[in-house]
SERO-4910 file (N, C-alpha, C, O; in steps of 0.05 Angstrom, whole numbers):
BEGIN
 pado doro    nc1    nc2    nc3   cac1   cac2   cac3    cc1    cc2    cc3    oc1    oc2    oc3
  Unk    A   3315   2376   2321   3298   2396   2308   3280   2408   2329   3270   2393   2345
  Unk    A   3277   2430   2330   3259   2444   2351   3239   2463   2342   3240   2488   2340
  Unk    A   3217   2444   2339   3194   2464   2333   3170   2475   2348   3162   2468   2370
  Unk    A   3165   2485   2338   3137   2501   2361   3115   2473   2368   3110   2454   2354
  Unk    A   3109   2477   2388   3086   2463   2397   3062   2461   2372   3060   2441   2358
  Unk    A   3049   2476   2371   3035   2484   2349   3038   2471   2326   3019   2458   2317
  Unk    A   3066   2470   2309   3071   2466   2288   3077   2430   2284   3072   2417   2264
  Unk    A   3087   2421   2307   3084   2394   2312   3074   2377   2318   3082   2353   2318
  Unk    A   3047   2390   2327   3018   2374   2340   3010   2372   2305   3003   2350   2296
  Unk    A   3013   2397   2285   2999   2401   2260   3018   2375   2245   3006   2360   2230
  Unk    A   3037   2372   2249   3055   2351   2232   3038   2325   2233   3030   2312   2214
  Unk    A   3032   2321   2272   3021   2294   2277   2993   2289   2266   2989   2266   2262
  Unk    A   2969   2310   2259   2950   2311   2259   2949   2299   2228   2937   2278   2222
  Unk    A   2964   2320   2206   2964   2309   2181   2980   2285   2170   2976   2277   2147
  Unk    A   3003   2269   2193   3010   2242   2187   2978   2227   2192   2970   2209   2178
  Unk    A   2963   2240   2216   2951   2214   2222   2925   2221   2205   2905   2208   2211
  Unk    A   2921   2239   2186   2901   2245   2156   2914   2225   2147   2901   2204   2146
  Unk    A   2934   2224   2140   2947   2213   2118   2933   2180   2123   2916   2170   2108
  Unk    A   2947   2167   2148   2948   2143   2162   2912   2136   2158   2905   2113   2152
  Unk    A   2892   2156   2160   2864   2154   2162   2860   2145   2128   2849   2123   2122
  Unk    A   2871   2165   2106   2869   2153   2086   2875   2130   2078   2855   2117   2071
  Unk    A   2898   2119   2077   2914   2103   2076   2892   2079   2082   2880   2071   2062
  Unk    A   2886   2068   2103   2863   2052   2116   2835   2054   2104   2822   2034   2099
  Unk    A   2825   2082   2098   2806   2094   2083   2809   2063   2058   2797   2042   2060
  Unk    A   2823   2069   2042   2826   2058   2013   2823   2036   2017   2806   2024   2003
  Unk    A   2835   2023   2034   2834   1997   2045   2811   1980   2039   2806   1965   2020
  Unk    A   2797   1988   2065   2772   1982   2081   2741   1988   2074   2721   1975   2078
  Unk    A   2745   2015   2059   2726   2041   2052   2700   2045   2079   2676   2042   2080
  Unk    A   2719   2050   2097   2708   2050   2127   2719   2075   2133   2738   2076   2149
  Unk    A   2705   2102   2118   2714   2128   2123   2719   2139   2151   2741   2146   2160
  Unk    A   2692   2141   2164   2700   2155   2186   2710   2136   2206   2724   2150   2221
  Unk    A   2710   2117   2211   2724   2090   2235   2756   2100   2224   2772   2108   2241
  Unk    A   2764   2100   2191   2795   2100   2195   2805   2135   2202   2826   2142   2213
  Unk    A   2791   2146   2195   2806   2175   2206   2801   2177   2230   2821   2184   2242
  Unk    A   2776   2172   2249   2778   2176   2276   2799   2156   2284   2818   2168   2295
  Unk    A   2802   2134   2282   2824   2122   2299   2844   2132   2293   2854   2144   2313
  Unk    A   2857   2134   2274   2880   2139   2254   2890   2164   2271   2913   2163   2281
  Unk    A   2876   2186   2273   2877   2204   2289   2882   2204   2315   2898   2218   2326
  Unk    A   2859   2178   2331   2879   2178   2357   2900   2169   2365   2913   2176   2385
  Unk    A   2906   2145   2344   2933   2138   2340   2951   2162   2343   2964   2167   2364
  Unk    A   2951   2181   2315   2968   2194   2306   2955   2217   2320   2946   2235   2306
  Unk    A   2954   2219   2338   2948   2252   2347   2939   2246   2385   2953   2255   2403
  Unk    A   2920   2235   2390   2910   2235   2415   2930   2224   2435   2935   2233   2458
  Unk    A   2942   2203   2422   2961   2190   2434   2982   2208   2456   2996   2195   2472
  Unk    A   2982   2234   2455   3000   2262   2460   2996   2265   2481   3013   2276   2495
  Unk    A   2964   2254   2493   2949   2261   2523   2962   2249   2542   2955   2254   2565
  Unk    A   2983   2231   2537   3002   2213   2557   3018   2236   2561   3018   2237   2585
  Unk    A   3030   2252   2556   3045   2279   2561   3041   2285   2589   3057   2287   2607
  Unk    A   3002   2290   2588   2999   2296   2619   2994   2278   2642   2982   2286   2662
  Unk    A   3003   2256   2638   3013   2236   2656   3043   2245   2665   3048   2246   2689
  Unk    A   3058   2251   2649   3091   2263   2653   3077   2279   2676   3074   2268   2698
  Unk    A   3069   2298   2671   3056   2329   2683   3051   2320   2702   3070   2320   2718
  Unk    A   3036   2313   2707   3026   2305   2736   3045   2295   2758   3049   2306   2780
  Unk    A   3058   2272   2748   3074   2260   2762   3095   2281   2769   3109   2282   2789
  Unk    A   3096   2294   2752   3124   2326   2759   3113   2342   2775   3124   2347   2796
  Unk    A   3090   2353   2768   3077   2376   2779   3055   2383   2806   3051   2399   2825
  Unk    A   3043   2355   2792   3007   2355   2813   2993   2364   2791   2998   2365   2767
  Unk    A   2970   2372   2809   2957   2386   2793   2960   2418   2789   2945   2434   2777
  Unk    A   2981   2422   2802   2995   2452   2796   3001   2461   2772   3024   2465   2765
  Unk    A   2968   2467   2749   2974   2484   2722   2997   2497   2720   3002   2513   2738
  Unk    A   3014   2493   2699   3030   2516   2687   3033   2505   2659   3041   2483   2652
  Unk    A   3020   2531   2640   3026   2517   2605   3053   2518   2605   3067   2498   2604
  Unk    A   3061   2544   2606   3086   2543   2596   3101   2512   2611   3106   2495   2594
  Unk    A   3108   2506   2634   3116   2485   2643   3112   2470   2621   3130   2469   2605
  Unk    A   3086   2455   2617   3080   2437   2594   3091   2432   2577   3109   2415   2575
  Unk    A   3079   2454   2555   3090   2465   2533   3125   2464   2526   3133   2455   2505
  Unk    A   3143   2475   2548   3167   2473   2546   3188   2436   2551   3211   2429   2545
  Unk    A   3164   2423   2564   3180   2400   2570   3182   2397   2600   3193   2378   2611
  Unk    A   3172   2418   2614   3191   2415   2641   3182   2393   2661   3183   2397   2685
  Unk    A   3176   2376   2652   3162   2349   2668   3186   2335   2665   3196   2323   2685
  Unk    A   3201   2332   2638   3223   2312   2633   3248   2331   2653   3260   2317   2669
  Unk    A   3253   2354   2651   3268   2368   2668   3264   2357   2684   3273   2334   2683
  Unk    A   3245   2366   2713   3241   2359   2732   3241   2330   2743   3254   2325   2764
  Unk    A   3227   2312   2730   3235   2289   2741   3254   2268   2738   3257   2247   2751
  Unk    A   3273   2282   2709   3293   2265   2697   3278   2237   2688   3293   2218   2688
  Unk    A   3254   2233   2681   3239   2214   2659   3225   2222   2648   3211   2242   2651
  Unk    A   3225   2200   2623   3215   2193   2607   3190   2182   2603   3191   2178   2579
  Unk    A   3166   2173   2610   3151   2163   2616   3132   2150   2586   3135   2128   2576
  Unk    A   3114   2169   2578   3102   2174   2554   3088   2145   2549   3096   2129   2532
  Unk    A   3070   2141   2562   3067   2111   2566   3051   2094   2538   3055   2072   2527
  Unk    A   3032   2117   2533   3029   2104   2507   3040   2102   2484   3032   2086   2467
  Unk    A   3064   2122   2480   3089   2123   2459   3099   2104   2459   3121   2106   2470
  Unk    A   3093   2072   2449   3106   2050   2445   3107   2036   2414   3088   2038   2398
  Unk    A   3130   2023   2409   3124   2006   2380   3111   1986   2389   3091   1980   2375
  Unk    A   3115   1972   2411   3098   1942   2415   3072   1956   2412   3069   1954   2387
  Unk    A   3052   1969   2421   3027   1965   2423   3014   1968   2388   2994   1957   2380
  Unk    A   3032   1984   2371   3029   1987   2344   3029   1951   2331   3015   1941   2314
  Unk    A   3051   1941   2347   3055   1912   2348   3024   1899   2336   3014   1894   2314
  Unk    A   3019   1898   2356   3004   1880   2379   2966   1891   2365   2946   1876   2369
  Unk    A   2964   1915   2352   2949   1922   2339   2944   1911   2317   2922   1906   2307
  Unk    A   2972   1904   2306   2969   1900   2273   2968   1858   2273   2958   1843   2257
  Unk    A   2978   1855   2292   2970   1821   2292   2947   1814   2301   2940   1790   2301
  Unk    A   2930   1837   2312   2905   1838   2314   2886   1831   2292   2867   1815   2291
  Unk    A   2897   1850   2274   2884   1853   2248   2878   1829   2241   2855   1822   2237
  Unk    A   2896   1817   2239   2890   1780   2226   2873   1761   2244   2865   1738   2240
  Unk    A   2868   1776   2264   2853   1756   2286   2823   1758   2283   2806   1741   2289
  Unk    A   2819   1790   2270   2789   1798   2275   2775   1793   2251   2789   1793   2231
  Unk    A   2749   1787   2246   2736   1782   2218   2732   1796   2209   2734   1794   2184
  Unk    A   2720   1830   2227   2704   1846   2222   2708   1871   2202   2716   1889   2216
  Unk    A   2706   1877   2182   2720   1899   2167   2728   1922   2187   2750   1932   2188
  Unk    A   2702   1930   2208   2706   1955   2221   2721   1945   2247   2724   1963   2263
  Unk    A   2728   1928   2252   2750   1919   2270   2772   1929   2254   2782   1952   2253
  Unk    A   2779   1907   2240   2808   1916   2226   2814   1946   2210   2835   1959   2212
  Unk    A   2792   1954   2197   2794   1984   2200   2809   2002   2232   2830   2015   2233
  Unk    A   2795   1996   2247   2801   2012   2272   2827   1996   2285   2842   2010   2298
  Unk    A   2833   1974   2285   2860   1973   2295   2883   1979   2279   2905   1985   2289
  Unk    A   2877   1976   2252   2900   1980   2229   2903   2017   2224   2923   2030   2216
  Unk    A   2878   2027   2230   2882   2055   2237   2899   2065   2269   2912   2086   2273
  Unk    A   2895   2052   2279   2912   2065   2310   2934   2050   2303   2955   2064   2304
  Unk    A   2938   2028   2295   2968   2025   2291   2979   2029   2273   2995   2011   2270
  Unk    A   2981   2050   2250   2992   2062   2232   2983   2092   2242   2990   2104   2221
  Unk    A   2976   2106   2252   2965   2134   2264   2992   2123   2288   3011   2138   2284
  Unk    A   2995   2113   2299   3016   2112   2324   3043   2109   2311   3063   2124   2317
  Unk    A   3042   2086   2291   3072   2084   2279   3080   2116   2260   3104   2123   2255
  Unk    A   3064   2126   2254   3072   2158   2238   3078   2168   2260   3102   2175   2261
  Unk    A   3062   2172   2282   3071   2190   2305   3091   2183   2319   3103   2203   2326
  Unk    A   3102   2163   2327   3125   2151   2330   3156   2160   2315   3178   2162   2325
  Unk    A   3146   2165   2285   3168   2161   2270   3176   2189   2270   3198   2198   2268
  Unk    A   3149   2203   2272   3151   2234   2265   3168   2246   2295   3187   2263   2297
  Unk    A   3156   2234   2311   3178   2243   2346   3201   2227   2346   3218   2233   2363
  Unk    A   3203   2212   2333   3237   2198   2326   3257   2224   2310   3278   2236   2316
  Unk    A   3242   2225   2290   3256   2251   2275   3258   2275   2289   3280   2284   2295
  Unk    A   3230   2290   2297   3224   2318   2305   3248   2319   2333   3264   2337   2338
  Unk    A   3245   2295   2348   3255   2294   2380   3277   2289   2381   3290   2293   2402
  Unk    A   3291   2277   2353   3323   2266   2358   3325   2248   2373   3347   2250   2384
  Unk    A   3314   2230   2380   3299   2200   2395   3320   2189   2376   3330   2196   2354
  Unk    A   3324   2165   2399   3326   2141   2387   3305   2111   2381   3293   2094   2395
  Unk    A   3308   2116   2362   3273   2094   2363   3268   2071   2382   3245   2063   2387
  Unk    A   3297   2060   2394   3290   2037   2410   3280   2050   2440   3270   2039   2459
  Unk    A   3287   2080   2436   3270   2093   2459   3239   2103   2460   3230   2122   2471
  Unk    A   3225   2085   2444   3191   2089   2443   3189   2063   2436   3172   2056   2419
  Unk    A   3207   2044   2450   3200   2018   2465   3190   2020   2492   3200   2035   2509
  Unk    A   3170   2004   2497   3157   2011   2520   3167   1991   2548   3163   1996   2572
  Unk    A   3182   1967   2537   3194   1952   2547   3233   1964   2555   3246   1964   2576
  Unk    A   3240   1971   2527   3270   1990   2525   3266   2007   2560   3283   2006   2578
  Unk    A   3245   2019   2562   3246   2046   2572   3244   2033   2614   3258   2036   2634
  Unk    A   3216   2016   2605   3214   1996   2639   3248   1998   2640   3260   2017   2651
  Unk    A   3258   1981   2630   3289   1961   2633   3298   1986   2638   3318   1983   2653
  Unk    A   3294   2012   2634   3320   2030   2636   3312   2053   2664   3323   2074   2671
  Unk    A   3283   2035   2679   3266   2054   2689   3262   2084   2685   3266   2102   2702
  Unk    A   3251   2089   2654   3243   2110   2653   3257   2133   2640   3250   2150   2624
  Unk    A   3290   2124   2661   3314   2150   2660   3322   2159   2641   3335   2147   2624
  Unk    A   3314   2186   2641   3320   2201   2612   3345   2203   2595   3349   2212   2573
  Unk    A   3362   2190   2617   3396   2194   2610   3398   2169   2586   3412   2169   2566
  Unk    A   3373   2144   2600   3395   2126   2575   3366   2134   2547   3360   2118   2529
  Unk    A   3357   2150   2548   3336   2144   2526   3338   2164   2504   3326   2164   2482
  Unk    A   3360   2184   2516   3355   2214   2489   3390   2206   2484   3403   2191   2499
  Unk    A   3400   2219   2461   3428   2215   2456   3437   2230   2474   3425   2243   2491
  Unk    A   3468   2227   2466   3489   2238   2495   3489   2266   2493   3489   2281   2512
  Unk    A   3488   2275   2460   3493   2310   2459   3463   2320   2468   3466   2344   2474
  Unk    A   3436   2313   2471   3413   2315   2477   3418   2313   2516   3403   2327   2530
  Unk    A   3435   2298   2526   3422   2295   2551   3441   2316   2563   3434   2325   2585
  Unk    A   3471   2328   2547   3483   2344   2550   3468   2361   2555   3459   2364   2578
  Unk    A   3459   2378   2533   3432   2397   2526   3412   2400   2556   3404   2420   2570
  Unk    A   3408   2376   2558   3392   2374   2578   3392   2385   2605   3376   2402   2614
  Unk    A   3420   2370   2620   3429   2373   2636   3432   2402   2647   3425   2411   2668
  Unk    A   3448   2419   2624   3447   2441   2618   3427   2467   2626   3430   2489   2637
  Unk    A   3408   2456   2615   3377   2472   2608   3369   2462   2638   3372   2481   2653
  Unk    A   3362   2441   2651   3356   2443   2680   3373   2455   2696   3362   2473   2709
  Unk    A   3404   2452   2701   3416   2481   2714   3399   2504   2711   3396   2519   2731
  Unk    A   3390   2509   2690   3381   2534   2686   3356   2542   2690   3349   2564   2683
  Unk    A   3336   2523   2703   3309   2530   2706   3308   2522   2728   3321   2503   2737
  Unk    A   3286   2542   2742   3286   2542   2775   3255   2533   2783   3240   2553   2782
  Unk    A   3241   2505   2790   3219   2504   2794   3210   2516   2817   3187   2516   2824
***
C-alpha cells in the first residue's frame, strides 16, 4: 500500500488516540495515557532519522527522507525503536509497577507502539517478524531478508534508478 507521508503519520496519530483512549478507560489517567500512547503510536517515527543520518550526514534533503532514500542508500533496515520486544517488555512491566500512573504510561507506549507496528505491518507490506528487533540484529539490518521478495524486487529496481 503506498500512501502519502502525510496521510500515514495521520493513520499513526489516530491509532495512537485510539491506544490513549483505550488506557484512558482503564486507568482514568487522561493526559499520562494519550501523551504516552502517542509516543508510542506516533513519536516512535523519530528513529527514521537515525536511518537518515547514518545514509546521509547531516546533509538535509526532505525529499530524500520523505521518499525512503536512507533504506535505498544503505540497503538497511535499521528503525531501532520499531520493535515487538520492547512493546514486550513494557506490558510485563505493567504487573511489576504499583503505581496507577506507572502502569498508565507503560500500558500506553506499549499499545501506542503495538498499533503502530501493526499499522506499518499493513501500510509497509512488512513482515511482522521484521519489527523484531532481535529478527533484524540476526539478519544485520539487511533489507533483503526483512521486506518480501516482490518488495525487495521493487526495491532493487527503484535504486537502479536514483542517483545520490
Amino acid at each position: 500500500m503506498n500512501l502519502s507521508l502525510p496521510i500515514h503519520l495521520s493513520i499513526h496519530i489516530a491509532f495512537g488516540l485510539l491506544a490513549g483512549l483505550i488506557v484512558w478507560r482503564i486507568w482514568k489517567k487522561p493526559w499520562q495515557a494519550f501523551f504516552f500512547a502517542l509516543a508510542g503510536g506516533f513519536l516512535v517515527d523519530f528513529d527514521h532519522f537515525i536511518d537518515y543520518y547514518f545514509a546521509f550526514g547531516f546533509a538535509w534533503n526532505w525529499d530524500y527522507f520523505r521518499n525512503g532514500y536512507p533504506f535505498l542508500k544503505s540497503g538497511r533496515i535499521l528503525v531501532l525503536l520499531h520493535a515487538w520486544e520492547y512493546a514486550t517488555i513494557l506490558v510485563l512491566l505493567v504487573f511489576l509497577v504499583k503505581s496507577k500512573i506507572a502502569k498508565t504510561i507503560l500500558l500506553s507506549l506499549a499499545l501506542g507502539l503495538c498499533f503502530h507496528l501493526a499499522t506499518d505491518v499493513v501500510v509497509d507490506e512488512m513482515p511482522v517478524k521484521s519489527y523484531s528487533i532481535v529478527y533484524r540484529i540476526s539478519h544485520n539490518f539487511e533489507i533483503k531478508y526483512l521486506i518480501n521478495p516482490s518488495n525487495y524486487e521493487k526495491h532493487l529496481q527503484r535504486k537502479a534508478r536514483v542517483k545520490f
